[in-house]
C-alpha positions in Angstrom: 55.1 11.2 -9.9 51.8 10.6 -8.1 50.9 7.4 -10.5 54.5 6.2 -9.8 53.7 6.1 -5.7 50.3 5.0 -6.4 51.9 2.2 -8.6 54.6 1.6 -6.1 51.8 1.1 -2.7 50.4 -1.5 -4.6 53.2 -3.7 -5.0 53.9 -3.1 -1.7 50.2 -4.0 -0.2 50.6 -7.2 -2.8 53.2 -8.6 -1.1 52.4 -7.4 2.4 51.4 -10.7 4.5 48.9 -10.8 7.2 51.8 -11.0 9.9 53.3 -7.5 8.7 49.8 -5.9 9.8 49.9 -7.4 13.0 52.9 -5.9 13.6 52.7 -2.8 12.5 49.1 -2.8 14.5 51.0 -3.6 17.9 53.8 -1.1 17.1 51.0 1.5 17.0 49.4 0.5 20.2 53.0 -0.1 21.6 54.5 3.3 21.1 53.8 7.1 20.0 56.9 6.8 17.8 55.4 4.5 15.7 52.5 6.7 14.8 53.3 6.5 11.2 52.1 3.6 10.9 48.5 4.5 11.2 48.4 6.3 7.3 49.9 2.3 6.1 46.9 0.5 8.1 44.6 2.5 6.8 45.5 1.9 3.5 44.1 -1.5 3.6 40.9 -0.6 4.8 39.0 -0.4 1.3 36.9 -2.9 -0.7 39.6 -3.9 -2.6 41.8 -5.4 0.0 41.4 -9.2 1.1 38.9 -9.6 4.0 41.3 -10.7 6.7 43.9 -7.4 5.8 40.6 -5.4 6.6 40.1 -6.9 10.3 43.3 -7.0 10.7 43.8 -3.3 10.3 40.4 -2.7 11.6 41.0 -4.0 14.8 44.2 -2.0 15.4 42.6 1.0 14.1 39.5 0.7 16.7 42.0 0.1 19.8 44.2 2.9 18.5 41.3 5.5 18.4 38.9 4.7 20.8 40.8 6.1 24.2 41.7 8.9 22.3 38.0 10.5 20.3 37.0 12.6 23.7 41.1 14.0 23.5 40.1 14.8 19.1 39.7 18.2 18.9 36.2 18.5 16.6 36.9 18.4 12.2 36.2 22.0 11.7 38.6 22.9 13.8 41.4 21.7 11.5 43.0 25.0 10.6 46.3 25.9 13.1 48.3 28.9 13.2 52.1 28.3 13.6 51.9 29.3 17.0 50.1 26.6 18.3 50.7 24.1 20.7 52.4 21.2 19.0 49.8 18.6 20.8 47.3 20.2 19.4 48.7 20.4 16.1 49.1 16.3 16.9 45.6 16.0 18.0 44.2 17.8 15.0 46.2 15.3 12.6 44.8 12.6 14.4 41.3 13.7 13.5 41.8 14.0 10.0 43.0 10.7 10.3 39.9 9.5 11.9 37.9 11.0 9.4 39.4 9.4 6.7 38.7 6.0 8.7 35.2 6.8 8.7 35.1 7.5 5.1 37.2 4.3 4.5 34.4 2.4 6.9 31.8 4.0 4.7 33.0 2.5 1.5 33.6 -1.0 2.9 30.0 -0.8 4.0 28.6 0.7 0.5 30.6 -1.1 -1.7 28.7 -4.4 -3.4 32.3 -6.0 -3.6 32.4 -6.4 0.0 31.3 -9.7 2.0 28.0 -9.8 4.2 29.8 -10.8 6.8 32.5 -8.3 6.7 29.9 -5.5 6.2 28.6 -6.3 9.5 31.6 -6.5 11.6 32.6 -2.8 9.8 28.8 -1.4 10.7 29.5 -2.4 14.3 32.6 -0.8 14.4 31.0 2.4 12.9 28.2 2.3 15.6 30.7 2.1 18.6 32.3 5.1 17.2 29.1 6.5 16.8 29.0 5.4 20.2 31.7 7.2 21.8 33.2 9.6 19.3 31.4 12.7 21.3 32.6 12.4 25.0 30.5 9.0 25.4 27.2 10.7 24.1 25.9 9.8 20.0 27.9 11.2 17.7 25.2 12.6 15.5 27.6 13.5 12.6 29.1 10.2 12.2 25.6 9.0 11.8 24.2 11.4 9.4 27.6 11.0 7.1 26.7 7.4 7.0 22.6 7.4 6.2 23.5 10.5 3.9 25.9 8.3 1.9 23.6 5.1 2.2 20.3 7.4 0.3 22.7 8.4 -2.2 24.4 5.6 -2.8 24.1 3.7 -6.3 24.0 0.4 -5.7 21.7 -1.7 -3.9 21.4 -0.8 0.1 18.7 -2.8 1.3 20.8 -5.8 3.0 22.7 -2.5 5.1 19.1 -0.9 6.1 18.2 -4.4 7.2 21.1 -4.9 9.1 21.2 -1.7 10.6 17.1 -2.1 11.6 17.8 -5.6 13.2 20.6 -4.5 15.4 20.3 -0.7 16.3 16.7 0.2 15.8 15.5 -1.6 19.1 17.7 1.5 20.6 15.3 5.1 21.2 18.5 7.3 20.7 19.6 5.3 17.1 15.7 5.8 16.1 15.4 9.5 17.2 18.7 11.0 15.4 17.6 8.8 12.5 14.4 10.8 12.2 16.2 13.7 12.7 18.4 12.7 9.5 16.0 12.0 7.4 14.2 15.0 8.0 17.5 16.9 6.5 17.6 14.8 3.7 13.8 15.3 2.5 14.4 18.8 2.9 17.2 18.8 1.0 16.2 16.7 -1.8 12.3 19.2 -1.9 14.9 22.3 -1.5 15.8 21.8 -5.4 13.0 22.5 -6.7 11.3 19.2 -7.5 8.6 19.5 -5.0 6.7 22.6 -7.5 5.7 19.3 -9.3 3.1 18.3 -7.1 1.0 21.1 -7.6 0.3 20.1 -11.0 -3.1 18.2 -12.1 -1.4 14.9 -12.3 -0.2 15.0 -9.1 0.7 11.1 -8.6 2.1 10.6 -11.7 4.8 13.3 -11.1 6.9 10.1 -9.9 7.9 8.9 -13.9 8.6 12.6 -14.6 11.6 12.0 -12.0 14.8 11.5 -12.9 16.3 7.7 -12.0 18.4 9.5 -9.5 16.2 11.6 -7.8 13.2 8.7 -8.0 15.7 5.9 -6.5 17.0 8.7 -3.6 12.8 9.0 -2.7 12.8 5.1 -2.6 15.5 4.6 0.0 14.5 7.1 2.0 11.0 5.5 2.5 12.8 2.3 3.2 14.4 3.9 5.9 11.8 5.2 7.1 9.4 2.3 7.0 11.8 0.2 8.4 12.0 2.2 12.1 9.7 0.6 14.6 7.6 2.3 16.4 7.6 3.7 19.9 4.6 3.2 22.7 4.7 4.5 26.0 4.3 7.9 27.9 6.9 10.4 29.3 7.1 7.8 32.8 8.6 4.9 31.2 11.8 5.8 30.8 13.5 2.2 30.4 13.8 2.4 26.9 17.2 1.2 25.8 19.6 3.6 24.7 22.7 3.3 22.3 24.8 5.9 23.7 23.7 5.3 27.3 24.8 1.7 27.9 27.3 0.5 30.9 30.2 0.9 28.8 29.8 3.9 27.2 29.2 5.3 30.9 32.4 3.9 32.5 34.2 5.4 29.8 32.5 8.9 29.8 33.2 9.2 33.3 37.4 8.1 33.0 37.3 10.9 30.2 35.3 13.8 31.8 38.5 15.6 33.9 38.0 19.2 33.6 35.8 21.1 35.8 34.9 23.8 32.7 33.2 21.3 31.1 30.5 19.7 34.0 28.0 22.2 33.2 27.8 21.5 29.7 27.5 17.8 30.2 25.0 18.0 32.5 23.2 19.5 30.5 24.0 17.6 27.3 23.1 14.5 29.5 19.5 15.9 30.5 18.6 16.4 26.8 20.0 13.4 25.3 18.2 11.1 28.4 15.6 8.5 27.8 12.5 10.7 29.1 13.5 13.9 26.9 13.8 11.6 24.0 10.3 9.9 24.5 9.3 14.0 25.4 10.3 15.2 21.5 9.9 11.6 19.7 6.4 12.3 18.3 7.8 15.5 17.2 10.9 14.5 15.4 8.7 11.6 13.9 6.1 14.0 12.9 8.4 16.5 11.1 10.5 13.6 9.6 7.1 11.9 7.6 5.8 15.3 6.7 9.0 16.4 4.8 9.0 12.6 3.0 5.4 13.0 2.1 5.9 16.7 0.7 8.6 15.0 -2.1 7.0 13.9 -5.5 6.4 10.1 -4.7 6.8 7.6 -7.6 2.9 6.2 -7.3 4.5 2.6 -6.2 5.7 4.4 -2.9 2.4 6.1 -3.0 1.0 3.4 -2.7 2.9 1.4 -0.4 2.6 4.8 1.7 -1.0 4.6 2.1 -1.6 1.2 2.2 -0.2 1.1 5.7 -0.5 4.9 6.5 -3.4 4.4 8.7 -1.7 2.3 11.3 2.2 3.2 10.9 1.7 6.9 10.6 -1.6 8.8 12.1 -1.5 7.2 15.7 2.2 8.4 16.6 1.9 11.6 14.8 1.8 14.3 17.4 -1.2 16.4 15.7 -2.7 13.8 12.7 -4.5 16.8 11.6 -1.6 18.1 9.8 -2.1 15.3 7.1 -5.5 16.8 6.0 -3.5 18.2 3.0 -1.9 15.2 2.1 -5.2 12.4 2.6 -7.3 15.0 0.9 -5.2 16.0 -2.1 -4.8 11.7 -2.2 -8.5 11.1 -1.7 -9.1 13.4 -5.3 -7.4 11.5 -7.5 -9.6 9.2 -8.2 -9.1 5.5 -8.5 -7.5 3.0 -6.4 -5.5 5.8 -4.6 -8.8 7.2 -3.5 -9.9 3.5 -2.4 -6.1 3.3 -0.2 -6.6 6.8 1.3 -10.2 6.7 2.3 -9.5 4.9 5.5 -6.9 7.1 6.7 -9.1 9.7 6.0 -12.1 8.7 7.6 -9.7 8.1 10.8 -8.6 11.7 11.0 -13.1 12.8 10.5 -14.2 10.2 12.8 -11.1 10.8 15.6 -9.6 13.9 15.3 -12.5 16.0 13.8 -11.4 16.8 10.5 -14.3 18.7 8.3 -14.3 17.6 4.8 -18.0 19.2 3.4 -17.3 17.1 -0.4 -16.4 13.5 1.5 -19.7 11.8 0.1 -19.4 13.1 -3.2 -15.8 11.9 -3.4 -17.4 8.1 -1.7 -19.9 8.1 -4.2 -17.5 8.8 -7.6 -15.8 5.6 -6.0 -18.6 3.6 -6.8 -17.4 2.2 -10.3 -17.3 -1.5 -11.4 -13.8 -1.9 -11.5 -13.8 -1.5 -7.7 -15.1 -4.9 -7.7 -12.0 -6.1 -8.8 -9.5 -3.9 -7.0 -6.9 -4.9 -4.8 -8.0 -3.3 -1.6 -11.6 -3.5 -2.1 -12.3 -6.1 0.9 -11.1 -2.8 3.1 -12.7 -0.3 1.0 -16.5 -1.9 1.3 -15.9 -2.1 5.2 -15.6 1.5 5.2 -17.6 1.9 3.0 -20.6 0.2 5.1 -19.1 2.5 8.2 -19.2 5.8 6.4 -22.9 5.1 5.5 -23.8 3.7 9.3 -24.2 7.4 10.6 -28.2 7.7 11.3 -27.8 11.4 10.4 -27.5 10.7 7.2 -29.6 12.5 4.7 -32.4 10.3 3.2 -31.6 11.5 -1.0 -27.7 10.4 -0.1 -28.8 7.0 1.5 -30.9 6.4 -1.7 -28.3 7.8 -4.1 -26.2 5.1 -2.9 -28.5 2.4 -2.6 -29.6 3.0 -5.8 -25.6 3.5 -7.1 -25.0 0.3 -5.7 -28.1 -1.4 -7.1 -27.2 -0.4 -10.7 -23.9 -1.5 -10.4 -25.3 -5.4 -9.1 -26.2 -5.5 -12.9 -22.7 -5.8 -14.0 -20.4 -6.7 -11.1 -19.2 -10.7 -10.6 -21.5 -12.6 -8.6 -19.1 -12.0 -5.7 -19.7 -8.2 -6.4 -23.8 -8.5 -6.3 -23.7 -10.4 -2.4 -21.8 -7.2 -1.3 -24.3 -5.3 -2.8 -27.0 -7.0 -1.9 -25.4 -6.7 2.1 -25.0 -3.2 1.6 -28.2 -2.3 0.4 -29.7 -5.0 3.5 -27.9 -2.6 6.0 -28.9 0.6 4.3 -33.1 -0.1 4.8 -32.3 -1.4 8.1 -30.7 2.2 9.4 -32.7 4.3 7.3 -36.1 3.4 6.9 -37.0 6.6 5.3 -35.8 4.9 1.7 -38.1 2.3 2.3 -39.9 3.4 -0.5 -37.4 2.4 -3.0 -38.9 -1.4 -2.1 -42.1 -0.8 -3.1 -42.3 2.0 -5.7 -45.8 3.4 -6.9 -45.6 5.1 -10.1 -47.8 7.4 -11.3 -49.8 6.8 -14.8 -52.1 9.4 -16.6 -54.9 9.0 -15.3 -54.9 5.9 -12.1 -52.0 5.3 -9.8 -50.6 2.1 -10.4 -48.4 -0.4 -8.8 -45.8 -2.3 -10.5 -45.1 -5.5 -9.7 -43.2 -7.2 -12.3 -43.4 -10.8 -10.7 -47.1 -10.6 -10.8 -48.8 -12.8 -13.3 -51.3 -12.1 -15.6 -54.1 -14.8 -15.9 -55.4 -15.4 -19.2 -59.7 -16.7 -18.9 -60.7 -19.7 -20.6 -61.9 -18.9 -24.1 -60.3 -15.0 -24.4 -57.9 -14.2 -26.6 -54.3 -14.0 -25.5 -53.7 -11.1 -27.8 -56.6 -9.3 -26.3 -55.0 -10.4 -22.6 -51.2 -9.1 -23.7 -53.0 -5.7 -24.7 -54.7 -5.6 -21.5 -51.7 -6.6 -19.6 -49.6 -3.5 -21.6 -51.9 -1.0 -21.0 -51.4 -1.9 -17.5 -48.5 -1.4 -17.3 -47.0 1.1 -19.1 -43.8 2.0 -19.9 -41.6 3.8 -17.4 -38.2 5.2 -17.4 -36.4 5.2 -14.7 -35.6 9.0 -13.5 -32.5 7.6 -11.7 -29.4 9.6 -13.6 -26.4 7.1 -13.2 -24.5 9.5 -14.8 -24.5 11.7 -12.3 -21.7 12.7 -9.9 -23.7 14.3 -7.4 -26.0 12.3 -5.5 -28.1 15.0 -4.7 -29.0 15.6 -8.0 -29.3 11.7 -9.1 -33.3 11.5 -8.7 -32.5 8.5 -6.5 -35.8 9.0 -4.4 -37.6 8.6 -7.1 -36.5 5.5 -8.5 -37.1 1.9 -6.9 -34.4 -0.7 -6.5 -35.7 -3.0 -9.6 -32.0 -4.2 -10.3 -32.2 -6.3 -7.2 -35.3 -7.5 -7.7 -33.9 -8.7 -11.1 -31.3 -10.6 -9.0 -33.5 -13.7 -7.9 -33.0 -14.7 -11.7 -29.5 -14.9 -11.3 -27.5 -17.3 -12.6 -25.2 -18.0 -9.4 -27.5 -19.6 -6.7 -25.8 -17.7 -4.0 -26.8 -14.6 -5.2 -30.2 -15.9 -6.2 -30.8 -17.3 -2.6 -29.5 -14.3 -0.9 -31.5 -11.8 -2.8 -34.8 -14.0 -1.4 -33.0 -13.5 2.7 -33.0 -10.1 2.1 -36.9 -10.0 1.1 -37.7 -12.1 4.6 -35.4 -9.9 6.7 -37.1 -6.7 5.7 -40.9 -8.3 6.1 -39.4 -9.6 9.9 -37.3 -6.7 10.8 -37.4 -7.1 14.3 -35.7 -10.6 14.2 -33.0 -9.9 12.4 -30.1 -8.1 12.3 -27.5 -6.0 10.4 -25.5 -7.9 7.9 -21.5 -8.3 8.7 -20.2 -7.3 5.3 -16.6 -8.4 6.1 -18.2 -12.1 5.4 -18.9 -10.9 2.2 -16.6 -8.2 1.3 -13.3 -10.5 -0.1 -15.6 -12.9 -2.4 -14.4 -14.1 -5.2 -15.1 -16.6 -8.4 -13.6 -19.0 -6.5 -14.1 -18.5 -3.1 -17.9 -19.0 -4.3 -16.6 -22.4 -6.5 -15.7 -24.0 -3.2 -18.3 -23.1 -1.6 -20.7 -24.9 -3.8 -18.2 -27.7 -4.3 -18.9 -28.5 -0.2 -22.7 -27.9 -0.4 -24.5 -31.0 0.0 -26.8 -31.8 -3.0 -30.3 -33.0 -2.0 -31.5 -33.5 -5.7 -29.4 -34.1 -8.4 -30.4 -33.4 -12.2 -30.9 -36.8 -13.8 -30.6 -36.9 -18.0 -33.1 -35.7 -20.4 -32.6 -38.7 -22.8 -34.4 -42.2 -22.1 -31.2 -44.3 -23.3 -28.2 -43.2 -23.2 -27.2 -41.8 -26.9 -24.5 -43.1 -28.6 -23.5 -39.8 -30.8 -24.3 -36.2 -30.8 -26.4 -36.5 -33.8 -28.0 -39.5 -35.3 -26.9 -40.6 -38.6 -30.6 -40.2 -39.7 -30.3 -37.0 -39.2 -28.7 -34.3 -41.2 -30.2 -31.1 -39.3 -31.4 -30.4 -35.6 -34.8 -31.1 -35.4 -37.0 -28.1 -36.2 -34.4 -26.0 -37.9 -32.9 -25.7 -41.2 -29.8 -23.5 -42.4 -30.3 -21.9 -44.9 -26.4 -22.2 -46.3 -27.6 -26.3 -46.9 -30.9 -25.2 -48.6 -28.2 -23.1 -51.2 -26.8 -26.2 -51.6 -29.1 -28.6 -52.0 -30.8 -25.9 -54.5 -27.7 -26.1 -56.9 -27.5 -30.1 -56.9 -30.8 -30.7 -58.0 -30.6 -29.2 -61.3 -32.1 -32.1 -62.4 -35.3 -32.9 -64.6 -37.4 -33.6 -61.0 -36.0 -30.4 -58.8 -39.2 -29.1 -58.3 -40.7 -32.0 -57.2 -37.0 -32.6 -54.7 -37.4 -28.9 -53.6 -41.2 -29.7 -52.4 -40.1 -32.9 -51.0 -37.1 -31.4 -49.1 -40.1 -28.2 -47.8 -42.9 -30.7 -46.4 -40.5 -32.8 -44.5 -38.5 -29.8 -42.8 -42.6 -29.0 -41.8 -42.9 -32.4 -40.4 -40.1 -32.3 -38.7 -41.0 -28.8 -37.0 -44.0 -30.5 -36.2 -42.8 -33.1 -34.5 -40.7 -31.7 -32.2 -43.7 -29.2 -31.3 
């Protein structure tokens, strides 16, 4: 029976015209008796009907209800006894009615069969119920229902969340019960258990363990989130803009509010909901909305995108940034590029807000890998990395351990790598002069104390043997091995003050003439101290291969190389010649070996030996 009126509505929406809906939409505004006519207009409001039936019977709909929501007795008060007044029983049915429109409205806006255009004259009409569906102040219920349904949704939300951003989050009231929703929604999501997860080893990587749904439900909510502006401004400023509290809404409020029982309770709903109160609890409700997201299992994209922007959208509107030692810490222990992301929020909350973390160093110095060179983030990263190392109470063994750390690592970083090291190790002997001795290292031999000084040159007198010199020259210097453990996580126990910084000297050999001339700046600036200065290493810090390419395609060349050859050559090798002067290989000699079988192969064999000598010879 049910499919047969199912079956029987459509034919009857198919071949109602756009006239009939007007008409039954002006009945209903018309006359009480035609109140049945509401259930057929709502009918067409679903993503199935034609566009112009939806605005049609939308805009009937939202003149029909709108005098009436402050009148609506509230949806769980839906149950009557038999007894009751008959308007009441009335009112009630026109609540369920208005509930279903909301759902209806819901759909329209969720559906990916509806148009853009239509999905943004439905969100406004949702939004001016929101509006005035509670006596003129927001309707926090409506809202909910509709972000709760837009973070579970399957389909594709973002053009809503944009929508809904662009319009209604310039208003405090939209952003403060949107904080207030979201909050609900994290909790309910790390309610089911998911959230025991993150106490496991991997704790980032608990994101692919998640289920699609559950992963896409953490994804919109962060899009939410990250999409609400922030608020400046103290408890004074109170001309914020406010959804429910605009001209209209008050004019209408005040035509509605005619019984005396109720003044108190307005009053008093008014005072909490103003603009001051709201300013008053905004860094509270924003506070309690990011710290239930951040306790959910976040896939490590979100991670990343968290932190990556946590330092300047989160910790200065959070009402105590201490409470996200937990979080930056247990982020600043993974290891790897989330340690690089988190290690400026982190050093925000020590620097700031006084957060003691005893293991930060040794946490700074595991960083120090080669791959960092390459990261994404590591322009920021070696900023703060030059800021966590500016403090002149450092120890002298951890300034070393990093100098030295960082010296080691010149050997097999990019050139763009070895001119931030070179700038970090520059600033380092500037503010500690106490590892000054890494410069200049004196090791100790068996007997003598001897200085190494491996650009100094060992003069060979006229008529000595040079093999008697070289001997001379190696018992001189004698081997050393460098005590510096490289493999060592803790600086302390790294041996760095006794090792000297021989890596950079090895850098005035470089191949890249940047890094060759800066290594000879540094050696001047440390002999003149007092006229110069600390390096900026945010000049340096976002090098690249071809940042330094274009920067030696504008130098201007004072001395160009000019050709080894006295005429220009004609071919790579001459014709004349078979081999490269003063080398043979030794697959041709094979050859040549088994062609001369001949009678006279000795004699070709001798032939073929003296003029490979002559030919050494001449190119001696």
């Amino acid at each position: 029976m049910a499919s047969f009126l199912s079956k029987k509505q459509k034919q009857k929406k198919n071949t109602t015209k756009l006239s009939d809906l007007r008409a039954l939409g002006h009945d209903l505004l018309s006359s009480r008796s035609h109140v049945n006519n509401l259930p057929k207009l709502l009918s067409f409001i679903t993503p199935t009907s034609p566009p112009q039936f939806v605005l049609e019977s939308l805009l009937s709909l939202q003149s029909f209800f709108t005098p009436l929501l402050p009148d609506l007795p509230s949806s769980s008060s839906s149950t009557h006894s038999p007894d009751d007044d008959p308007e009441l029983i009335y009112r009630t049915w026109l609540r369920s009615k208005f509930d279903e429109l909301v759902e209806s409205l819901v759909q329209v806006l969720l559906s990916p069969d509806s148009d853009d255009t239509l999905k943004e004259v439905v969100l406004d009409t949702l939004m001016e119920f929101v509006k005035l569906g509670n006596g003129g102040k927001f309707h926090s219920a409506i809202f909910h229902r509709f972000l709760r349904n837009i973070v579970y949704s399957t389909t594709s939300t973002d053009f809503l969340v944009d929508l809904l951003a662009s319009k209604y989050f310039k208003y405090i009231d939209v952003c403060y019960f949107t904080y207030i929703s979201l909050e609900k929604l994290a909790k309910t999501l790390d309610a089911k258990g998911i959230s025991d997860d993150r106490n496991q080893s991997a704790d980032v990587n608990n994101g692919s363990h998640l289920s699609g749904s559950m992963e896409q439900l953490i994804r919109k909510i962060h899009y939410i989130i990250s999409h609400i502006p922030a608020f400046e401004g103290s408890v004074e400023k109170t001309d914020y803009d406010m959804w429910s509290g605009s001209s209209e809404s008050e004019e209408h409020s005040k035509s509605q509010k005619a019984k005396d029982k109720k003044q108190k309770t307005e009053k008093h709903n008014d005072n909490a909901l103003s603009a001051a109160n709201i300013v008053k609890k905004m860094k509270l409700k924003f506070t309690k909305a990011w710290l239930s997201f951040l306790r959910l299992p976040l896939p490590l994209d979100v991670y990343k995108e968290v932190l990556a922007s946590f330092h300047q959208a989160v910790i200065p509107y959070i009402s105590n940034p201490v409470v996200l030692c937990d979080f930056l810490t247990r982020s600043y222990d993974i290891g790897g590029v989330i340690s690089v992301m988190a290690l400026s929020s982190l050093f925000i909350i020590m620097t700031k807000y006084g957060l003691e973390y005893p293991n930060f160093y040794e946490k700074l110095y595991a960083l120090l890998i080669p791959s960092i060179f390459m990261a994404k983030h590591r322009s920021k990263f070696f900023q703060l990395l030059d800021s966590c190392l500016k403090s002149p109470l450092l120890p002298a063994y951890l300034a070393a351990a990093f100098a030295k750390k960082l010296s080691r690592l010149s050997l097999s970083v990019p050139p763009s790598g070895a001119l931030v090291v070179i700038a970090l190790i520059h600033n380092l002997l500037r503010r500690h002069p106490s590892i000054n001795c890494l410069v200049n290292r004196v090791q100790q031999g068996d007997q003598d104390t001897v200085k190494v000084d491996p650009e100094a040159e060992v003069s060979t007198p006229d008529g000595a043997d040079a093999n008697v010199t070289d001997a001379a020259d190696q018992s001189l210097r004698k081997p050393v091995i460098d005590p510096f453990d490289n493999e060592q996580s803790d600086p302390k126990k790294s041996n760095a003050m006794r090792s000297s910084l021989w890596e950079i000297d090895t850098l005035r050999h470089h191949y890249c003439p940047h890094v060759a001339r800066f290594v000879v700046s540094l050696e001047n600036d440390l002999t003149v101290r007092s006229k110069t200065t600390e390096i900026s290493v945010e000049d340096f810090s976002s090098g690249s291969y071809a940042t330094i390419f274009g920067e030696e395609m504008r130098r201007r060349v004072k001395q160009a190389p000019i050709s080894f050859y006295r005429t220009t050559p004609t071919c790579l090798f001459p014709e004349s010649e078979t081999d490269f002067l003063g080398w043979t290989f030794q697959c041709e000699d094979i050859k040549r070996k088994n062609d001369n079988t001949n009678e006279n192969g000795d004699m070709q064999k001798e032939s073929d030996r003296s003029s490979g000598k002559r030919q050494r010879v001449e190119c001696a």
